[in-house]
C-alpha positions as CSV (number, residue, x, y, z in Angstrom):
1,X,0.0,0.0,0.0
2,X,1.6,3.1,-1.2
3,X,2.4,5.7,1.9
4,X,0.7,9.9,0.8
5,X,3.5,11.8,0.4
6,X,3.3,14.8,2.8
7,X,3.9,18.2,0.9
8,X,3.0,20.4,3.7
9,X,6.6,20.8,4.5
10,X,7.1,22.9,1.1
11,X,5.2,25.9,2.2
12,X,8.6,26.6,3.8
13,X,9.5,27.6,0.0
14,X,6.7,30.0,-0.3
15,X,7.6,31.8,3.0
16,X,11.1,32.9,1.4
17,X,9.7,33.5,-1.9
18,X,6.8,36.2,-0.2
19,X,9.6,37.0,2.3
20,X,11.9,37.8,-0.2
21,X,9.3,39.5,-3.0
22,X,8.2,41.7,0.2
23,X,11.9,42.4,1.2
24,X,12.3,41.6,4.7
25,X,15.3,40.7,6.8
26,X,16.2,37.8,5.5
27,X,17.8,36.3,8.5
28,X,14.0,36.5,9.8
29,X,12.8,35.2,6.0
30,X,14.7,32.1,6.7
31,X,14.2,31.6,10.2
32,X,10.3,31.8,9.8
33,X,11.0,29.5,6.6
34,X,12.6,27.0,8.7
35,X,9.6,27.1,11.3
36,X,6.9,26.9,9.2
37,X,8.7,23.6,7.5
38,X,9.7,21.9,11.0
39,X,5.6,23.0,12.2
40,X,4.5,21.1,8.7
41,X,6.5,18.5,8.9
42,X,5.1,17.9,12.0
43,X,8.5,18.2,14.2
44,X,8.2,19.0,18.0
45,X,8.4,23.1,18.7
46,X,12.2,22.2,20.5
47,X,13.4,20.0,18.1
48,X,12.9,22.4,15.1
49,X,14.8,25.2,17.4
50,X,17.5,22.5,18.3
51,X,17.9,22.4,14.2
52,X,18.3,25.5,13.5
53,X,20.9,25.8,16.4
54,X,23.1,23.2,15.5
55,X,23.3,24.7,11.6
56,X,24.3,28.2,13.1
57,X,26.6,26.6,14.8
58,X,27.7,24.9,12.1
59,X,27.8,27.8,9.8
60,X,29.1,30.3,12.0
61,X,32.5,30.6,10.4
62,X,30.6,31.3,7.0
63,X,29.9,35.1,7.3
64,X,34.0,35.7,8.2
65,X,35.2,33.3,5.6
66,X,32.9,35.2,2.9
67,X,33.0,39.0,4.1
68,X,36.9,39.1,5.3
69,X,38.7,38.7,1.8
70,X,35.7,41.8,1.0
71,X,36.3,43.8,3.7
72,X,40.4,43.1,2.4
73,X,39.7,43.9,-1.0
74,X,37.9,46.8,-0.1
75,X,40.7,48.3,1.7
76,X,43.1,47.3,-0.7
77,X,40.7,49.2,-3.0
78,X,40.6,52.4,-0.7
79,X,44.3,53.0,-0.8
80,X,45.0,53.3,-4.8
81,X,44.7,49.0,-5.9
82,X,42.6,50.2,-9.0
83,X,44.4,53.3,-9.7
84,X,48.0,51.1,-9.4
85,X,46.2,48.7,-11.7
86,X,45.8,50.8,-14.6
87,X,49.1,53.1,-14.4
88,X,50.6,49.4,-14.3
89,X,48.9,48.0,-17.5
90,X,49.1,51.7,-19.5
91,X,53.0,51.3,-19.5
92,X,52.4,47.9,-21.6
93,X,52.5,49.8,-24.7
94,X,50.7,46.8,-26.9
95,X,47.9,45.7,-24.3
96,X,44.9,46.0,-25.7
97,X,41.7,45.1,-23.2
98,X,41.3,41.4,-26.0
99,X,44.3,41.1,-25.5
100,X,44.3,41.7,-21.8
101,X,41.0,39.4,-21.2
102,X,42.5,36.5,-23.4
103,X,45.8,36.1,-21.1
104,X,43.1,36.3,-18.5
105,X,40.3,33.8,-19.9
106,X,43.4,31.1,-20.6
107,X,44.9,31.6,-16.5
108,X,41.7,31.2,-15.7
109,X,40.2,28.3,-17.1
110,X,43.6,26.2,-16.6
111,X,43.4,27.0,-12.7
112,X,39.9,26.0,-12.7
113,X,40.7,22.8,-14.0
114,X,43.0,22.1,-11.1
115,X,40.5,23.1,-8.4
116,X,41.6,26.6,-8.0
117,X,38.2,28.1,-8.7
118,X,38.6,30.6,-5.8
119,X,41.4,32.6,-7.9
120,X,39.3,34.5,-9.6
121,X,35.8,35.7,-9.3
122,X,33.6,38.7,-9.3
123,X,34.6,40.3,-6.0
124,X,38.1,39.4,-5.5
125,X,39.7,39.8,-9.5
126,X,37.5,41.0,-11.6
127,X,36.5,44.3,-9.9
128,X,39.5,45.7,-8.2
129,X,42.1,44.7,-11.0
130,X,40.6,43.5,-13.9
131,X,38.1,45.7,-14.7
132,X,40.5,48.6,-13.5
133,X,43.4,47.0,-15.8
134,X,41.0,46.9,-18.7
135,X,39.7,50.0,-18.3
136,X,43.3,51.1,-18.1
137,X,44.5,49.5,-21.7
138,X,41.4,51.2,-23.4
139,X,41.9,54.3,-22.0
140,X,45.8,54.2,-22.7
141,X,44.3,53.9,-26.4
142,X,41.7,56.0,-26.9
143,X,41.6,58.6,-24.0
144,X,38.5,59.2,-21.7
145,X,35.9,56.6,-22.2
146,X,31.9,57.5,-22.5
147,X,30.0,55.8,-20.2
148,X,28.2,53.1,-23.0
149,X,31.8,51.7,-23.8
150,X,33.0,51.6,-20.4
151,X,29.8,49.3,-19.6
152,X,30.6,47.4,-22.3
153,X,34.1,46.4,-21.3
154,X,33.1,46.0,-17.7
155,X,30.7,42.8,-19.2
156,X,33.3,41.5,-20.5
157,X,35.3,41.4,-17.7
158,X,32.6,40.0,-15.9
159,X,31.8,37.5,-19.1
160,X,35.2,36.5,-19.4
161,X,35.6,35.1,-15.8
162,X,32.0,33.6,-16.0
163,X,33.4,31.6,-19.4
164,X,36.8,30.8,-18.0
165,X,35.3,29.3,-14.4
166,X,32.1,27.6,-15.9
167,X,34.6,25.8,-18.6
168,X,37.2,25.2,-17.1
169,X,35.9,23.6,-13.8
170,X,34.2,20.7,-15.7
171,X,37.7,19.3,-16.3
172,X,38.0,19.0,-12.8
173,X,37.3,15.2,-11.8
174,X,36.2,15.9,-8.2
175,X,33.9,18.9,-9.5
176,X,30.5,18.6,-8.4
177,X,28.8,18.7,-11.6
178,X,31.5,16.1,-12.7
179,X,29.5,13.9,-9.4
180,X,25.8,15.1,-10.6
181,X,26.9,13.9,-14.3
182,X,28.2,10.4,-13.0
183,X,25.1,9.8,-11.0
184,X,22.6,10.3,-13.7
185,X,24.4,8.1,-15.6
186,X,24.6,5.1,-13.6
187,X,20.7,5.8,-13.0
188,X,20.5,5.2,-16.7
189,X,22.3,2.4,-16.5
190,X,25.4,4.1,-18.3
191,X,29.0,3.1,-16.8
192,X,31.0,6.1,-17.0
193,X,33.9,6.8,-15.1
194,X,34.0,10.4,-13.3
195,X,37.8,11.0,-14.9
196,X,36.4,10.4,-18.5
197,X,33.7,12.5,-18.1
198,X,36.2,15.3,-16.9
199,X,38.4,14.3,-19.5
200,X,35.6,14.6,-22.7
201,X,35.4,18.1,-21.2
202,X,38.2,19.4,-22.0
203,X,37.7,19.9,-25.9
204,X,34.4,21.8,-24.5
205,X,36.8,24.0,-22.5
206,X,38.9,24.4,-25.8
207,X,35.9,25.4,-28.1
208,X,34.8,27.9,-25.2
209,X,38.4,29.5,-25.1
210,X,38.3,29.7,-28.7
211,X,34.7,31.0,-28.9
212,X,35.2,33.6,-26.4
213,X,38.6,34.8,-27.7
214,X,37.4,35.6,-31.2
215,X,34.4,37.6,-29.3
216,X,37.6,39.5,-27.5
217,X,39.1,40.0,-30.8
218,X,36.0,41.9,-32.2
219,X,35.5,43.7,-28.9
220,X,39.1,45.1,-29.7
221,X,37.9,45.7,-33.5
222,X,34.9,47.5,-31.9
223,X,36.4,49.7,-29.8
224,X,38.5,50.7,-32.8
225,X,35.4,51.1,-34.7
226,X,33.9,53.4,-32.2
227,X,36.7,55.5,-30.6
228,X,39.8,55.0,-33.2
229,X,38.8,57.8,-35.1
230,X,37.4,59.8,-32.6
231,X,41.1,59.9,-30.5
232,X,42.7,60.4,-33.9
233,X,40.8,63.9,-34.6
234,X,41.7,64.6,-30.8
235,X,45.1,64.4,-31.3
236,X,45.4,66.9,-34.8
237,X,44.3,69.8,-32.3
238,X,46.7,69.3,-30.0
239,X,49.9,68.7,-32.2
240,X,48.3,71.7,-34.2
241,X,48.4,73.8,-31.0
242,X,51.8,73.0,-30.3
């Protein structure tokens, strides 16, 4: 006789969701979240509240392990990282920001497939020295940037460490999507091993770098396009002044 499956316990989902939506604390959102599940489950008023103590205490490293390297960066930032960044890459007379975000795309995708994911990323590279340095190169180029380009090359930057981590971490063997894949398999009744599967992943990581660097080439031809000329009839003025 087949047992009802209880799906009271979901509503849980719906109190983050309105929580969320209505924009409350969402240390409370989650808190109410996890009483409203334990209350549909049913689970005993103190054995819900001995739950959600044991996975603070758990967890209670997280908040210094994920706002220290930020609080770092940011100081880093306050005394002259992103200014240092792009005096540093202006001196590179050929750097170009394709050129810039290719060396970068390849570093990053080959340190993902060894496990370094943590490397890169949004907070820690990509906004106090890659965007900076990349801003740096165009600027070194084509003077002052207006605001539409300077958007542009900060996605990118941003694009170019999404491609070079989401690639490059498949190779990985002990990757959790390289996990996810094997188990789906053997439910199909499909024998792969977990180090073929990261191994068939690297020409996808090659066709990604490839991909993406031809897209870094035509942002470069773009940003010829669009500020080339205008830099060249900045500069007649000037030597005409002189």
């Amino acid at each position: 006789m087949e047992q009802a499956v209880n799906l009271w316990p979901l509503v849980g989902v719906g109190v983050i969701v309105v929580g969320f939506v209505l924009r409350f604390n969402p240390m409370l959102v989650v808190v109410l979240a996890a009483l409203a599940t334990g209350l549909a489950a049913p689970m005993p008023l103190m054995q819900i509240f001995s739950a959600i103590g044991t996975a603070f205490v758990k967890a209670r490293n997280l908040p210094l392990i994920i706002l220290l390297p930020l609080a770092v960066i940011g100081l880093l930032e306050r005394h002259g990282l992103r200014e240092h960044a792009q005096a540093w890459i202006a001196r590179i007379a050929s750097a170009t920001v394709g050129r810039l975000l290719i060396v970068y795309l390849g570093v990053r995708e080959l340190t993902a497939a060894i496990g370094l994911t943590s490397l890169g990323g949004h907070p820690q590279m990509v906004r106090p020295l890659l965007a900076p340095m990349a801003e740096g190169a165009a600027e070194n180029r084509f003077g002052h940037l207006p605001e539409p380009v300077r958007q542009r090359v900060l996605a990118f930057c941003a694009a170019t460490d999404n491609v070079g981590l989401f690639f490059g971490e498949d190779i990985f063997v002990a990757f959790g999507a390289i996990a996810l894949m094997h188990t789906f398999l053997l439910s199909s009744n499909i024998e792969v091993e977990p180090l073929h599967i990261a191994v068939w992943g690297i020409p996808t990581a090659i066709c990604a770098f490839l991909i993406h660097a031809v897209r870094l080439k035509r942002l470069d031809g773009w940003l010829e396009r669009e500020l080339g000329g205008k830099a060249a009839r900045a500069a007649v003025p000037a030597q005409s002044a002189e």
